[in-house]
N, C-alpha and C positions, 0 to 999 in steps of 0.2 A: 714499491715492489720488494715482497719479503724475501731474505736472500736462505737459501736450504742450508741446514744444520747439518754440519760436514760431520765426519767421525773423528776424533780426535786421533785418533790413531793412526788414521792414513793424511790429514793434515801432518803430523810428523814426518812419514814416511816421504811424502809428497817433497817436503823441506828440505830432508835430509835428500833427496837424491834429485833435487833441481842444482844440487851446490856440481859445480864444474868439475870432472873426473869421478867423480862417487860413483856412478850408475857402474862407468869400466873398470874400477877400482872393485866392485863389488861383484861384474861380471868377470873380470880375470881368478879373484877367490874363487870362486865357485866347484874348477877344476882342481882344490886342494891345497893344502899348505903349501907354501911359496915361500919366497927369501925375498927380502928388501928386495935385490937387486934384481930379480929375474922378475918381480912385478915391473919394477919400474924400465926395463928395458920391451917387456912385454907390448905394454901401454905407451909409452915414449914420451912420460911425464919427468917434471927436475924432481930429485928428491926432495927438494923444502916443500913441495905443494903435496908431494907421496906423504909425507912424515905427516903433516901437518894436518893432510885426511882420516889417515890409520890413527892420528890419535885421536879425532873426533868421531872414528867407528868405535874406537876403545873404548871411549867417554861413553859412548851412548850404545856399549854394550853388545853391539853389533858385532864385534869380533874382538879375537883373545889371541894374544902372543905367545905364541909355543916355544919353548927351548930343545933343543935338537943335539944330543953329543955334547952337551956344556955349553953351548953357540945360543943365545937370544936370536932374536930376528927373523924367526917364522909366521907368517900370521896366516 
């Protein structure tokens, strides 16, 4: 049985958001820039698995870190 030729694209997509917290990580974004801390109380995740997300949304372009008043840490 020949197996169908996925779209590369959403194979990625697919990836990136079976990984544990990504989907509510990327449904809390949605509503606007946000701070560390008001994501991660949002959702009710520990920051190392929050960091650790946002930087593999970074990596892969999905979202960008805003600076606000001098202050990093808005994404």
């Amino acid at each position: 049985m020949d197996l169908p030729t996925i779209c590369p694209k959403f194979e990625k997509a697919i990836s990136l958001l079976s990984q544990r917290w990504t989907a509510l990580i990327i449904y809390q974004l949605l509503s606007g820039p946000q701070r560390f801390n008001e994501i991660q109380s949002a959702i009710g995740i520990s920051g190392k698995v929050l960091s650790d997300r946002l930087k593999e949304l970074e990596k892969k372009r999905n979202h960008k870190t805003r600076s606000y008043s001098g202050h990093t840490g808005c994404y």
